[in-house]
VOBA-592152 format. One record per residue (C-alpha): y, x, z; residue in three letters. Coordinates in steps of 0.5 Angstrom, whole numbers, plus 500, padded with zeros to 3 digits. Each point is the difference from the previous one (the first is absolute). Layout:
N
YXZAla;...
END
This chain:
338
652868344Unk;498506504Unk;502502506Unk;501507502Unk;505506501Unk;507497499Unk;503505495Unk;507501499Unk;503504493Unk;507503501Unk;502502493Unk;495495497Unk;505500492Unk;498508499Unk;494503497Unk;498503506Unk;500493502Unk;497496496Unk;495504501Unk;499499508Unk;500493497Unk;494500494Unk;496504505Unk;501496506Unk;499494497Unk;493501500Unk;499503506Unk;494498504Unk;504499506Unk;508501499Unk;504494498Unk;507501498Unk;505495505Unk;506502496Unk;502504494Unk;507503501Unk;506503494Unk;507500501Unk;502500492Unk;496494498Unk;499496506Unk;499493499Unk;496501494Unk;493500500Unk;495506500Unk;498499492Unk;507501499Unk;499507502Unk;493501499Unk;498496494Unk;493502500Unk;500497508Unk;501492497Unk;494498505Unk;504502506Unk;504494502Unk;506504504Unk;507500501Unk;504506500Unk;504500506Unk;505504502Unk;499507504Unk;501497508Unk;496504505Unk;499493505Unk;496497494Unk;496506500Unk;500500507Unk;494495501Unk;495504495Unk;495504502Unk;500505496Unk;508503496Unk;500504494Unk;506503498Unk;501502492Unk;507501502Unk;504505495Unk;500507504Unk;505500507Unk;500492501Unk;493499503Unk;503503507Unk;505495501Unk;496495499Unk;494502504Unk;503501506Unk;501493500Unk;493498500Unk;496499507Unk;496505502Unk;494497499Unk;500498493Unk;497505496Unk;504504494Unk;499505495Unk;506502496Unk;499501493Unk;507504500Unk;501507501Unk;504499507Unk;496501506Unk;495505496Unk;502508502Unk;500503506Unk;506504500Unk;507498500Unk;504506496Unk;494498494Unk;502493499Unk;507502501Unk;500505494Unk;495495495Unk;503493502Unk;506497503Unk;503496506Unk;496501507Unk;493502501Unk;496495504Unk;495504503Unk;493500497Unk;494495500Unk;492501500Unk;500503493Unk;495495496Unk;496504496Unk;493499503Unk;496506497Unk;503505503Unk;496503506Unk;502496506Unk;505495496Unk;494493500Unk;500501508Unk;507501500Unk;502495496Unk;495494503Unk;504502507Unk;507498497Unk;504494499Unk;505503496Unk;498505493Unk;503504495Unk;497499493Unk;500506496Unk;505501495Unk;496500493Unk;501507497Unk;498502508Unk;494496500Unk;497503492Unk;502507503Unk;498500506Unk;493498500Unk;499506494Unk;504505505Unk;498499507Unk;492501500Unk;502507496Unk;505503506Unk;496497506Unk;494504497Unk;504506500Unk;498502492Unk;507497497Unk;507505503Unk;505494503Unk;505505497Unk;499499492Unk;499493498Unk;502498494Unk;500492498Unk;501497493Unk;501492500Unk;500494495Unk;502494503Unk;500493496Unk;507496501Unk;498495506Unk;501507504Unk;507499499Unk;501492503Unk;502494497Unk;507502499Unk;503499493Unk;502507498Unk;503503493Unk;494505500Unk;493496502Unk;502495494Unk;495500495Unk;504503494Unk;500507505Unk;494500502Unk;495499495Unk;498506496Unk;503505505Unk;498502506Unk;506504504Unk;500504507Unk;505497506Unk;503503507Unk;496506497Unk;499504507Unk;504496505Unk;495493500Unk;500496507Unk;492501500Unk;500507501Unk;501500508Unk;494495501Unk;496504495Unk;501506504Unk;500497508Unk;493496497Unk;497506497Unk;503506504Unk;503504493Unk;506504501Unk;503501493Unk;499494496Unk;502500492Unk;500493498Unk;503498493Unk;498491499Unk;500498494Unk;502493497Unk;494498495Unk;500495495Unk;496494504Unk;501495506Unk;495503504Unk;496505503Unk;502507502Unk;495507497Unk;502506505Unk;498507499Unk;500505506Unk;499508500Unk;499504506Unk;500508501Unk;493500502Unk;499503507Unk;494504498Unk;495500494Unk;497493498Unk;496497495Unk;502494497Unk;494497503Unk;503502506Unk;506495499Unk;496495499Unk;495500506Unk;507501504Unk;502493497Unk;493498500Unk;499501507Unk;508497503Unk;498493497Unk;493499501Unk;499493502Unk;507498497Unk;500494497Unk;507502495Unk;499506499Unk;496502494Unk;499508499Unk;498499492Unk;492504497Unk;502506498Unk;504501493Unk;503494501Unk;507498502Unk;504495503Unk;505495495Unk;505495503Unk;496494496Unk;494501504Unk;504499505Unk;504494498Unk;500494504Unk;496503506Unk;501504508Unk;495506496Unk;503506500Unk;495506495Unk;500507501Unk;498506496Unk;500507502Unk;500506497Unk;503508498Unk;504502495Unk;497505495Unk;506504500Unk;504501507Unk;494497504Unk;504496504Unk;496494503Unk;502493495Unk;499493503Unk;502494496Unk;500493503Unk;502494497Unk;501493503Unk;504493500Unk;507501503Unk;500492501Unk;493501503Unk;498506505Unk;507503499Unk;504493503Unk;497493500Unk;492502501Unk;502506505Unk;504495503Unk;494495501Unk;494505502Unk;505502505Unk;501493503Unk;492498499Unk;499507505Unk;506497505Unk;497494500Unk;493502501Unk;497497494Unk;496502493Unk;505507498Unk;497498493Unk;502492501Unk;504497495Unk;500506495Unk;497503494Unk;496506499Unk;500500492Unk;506500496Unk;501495493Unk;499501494Unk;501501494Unk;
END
């Protein structure tokens, strides 16, 4: 058996978590020491994770001592119960928290977005954004992003940063696969409600409109998410007010020149646009930029895996960073098909 990083997985029995797992598995330098699931404690991870038979793990209950001992922690908690448990780790260990918790800055915004008190912010896990890698390697506690955040985000924020996109008249329509809303047994994720029907949710009042916009530096965000009919992957498109007259091949240069050199984020050839199935099983998010025929607003679709850059991947990219190892160590670049 390898001997590596020791690993521990909070919140193992949901998707986000047996993501962790399946990625982790064949790290090339993480081992994972304990696997924790409050619900199915005692079980074995393929209970939970059929497709992860070849992991001979015990679900163990949800216990900061037994994680205590790991190198490295990562939190797939639901949103409001990664603090507790963080705080009850050592200083030394490292922790990337895949909930909501320690992501803003400002009280009053998490107030108005989520409940419970705020726990003060953490290194925001996005390493594309300009600084973010440097940031991120000098932490030992990072906030992955929110999924929704993650696929808006890296569209919008090359955009204002280059002062073509207005930061006050940003408009985003967002399709999201089922996975984005956990694991939890709800009337209206049931299959017999969600195929063949794609329907809109929290319709001006989603909990990712604060990050987006302390990431990005948008004002005014109007963002409607939909639910789409399938288990994964999210399409974003972002239209912004230009700043000043542009081209589309302005858009793209913009998007072009952020994330030269990046290894998960692809800006596609031109008249080519992103889909959630290229994605699908990868860390890659696509981009496509280009401007609307009729209102001349700048429009950016991007698409990526919300269990993979928008969760499980996003959370390994930022640990392979903390750690000083390969950032594409452990994760897939292409997406599965068909």
């Amino acid at each position: 058996m390898r001997m590596g990083v020791s690993v521990a997985v909070v919140g193992a029995s949901g998707y986000a978590g047996g993501e962790l797992l399946r990625l982790l598995s064949s790290h090339p330098e993480f081992e994972i020491a304990v696997a924790m699931a409050h619900s199915q404690a005692g079980s074995p991870v393929a209970a939970a994770h059929p497709h992860l038979a070849h992991l001979e793990l015990t679900l163990q209950p949800t216990d900061p001592a037994k994680a205590a001992g790991a190198d490295l922690v990562f939190i797939a908690l639901p949103h409001g119960e990664s603090a507790a448990f963080a705080r009850e780790l050592p200083d030394h260990v490292k922790v990337v928290d895949l909930g909501a918790d320690h992501r803003l800055t400002d009280p009053q915004a998490w107030a108005r977005y989520y409940s419970g008190p705020h726990a003060g912010a953490w290194t925001y896990g996005l390493p594309e954004l300009p600084g973010q890698r440097e940031r991120i390697a000098e932490s030992t506690r990072v906030a992955n992003t929110g999924c929704y955040a993650a696929t808006i985000i890296l569209a919008l924020a090359p955009l204002i940063a280059a002062e073509i996109a207005s930061p006050d008249d940003v408009v985003v329509v967002a399709a999201s696969g089922t996975t984005g809303a956990g694991r939890t047994l709800k009337p209206h994720l049931l299959a017999s409600e969600v195929m063949g029907d794609i329907s809109p949710y929290k319709v001006g009042a989603h909990q990712h409109t604060p990050e987006i916009k302390q990431a990005t530096g948008a004002r005014s965000l109007s963002f409607t998410p939909l639910l789409a009919p399938m288990p994964r992957g999210i399409l974003a498109t972002v239209t912004a007010r230009p700043q000043r007259a542009v081209t589309a091949a302005t858009v793209r240069e913009v998007l072009r020149t952020a994330y030269q050199g990046e290894a998960f984020v692809r800006v596609l050839p031109e008249g080519v646009w992103p889909r959630t199935k290229a994605t699908l099983g990868s860390n890659a998010c696509h981009l496509q930029g280009g401007i609307d025929a009729d209102s001349g607003r700048i429009l950016v679709a991007s698409a990526l895996d919300n269990l993979g850059k928008g969760a499980a991947g996003q959370a390994i990219q930022c640990a392979n960073i903390m750690l000083g190892l390969p950032e594409t160590a452990g994760l897939p670049v292409a997406g599965v098909a068909p």
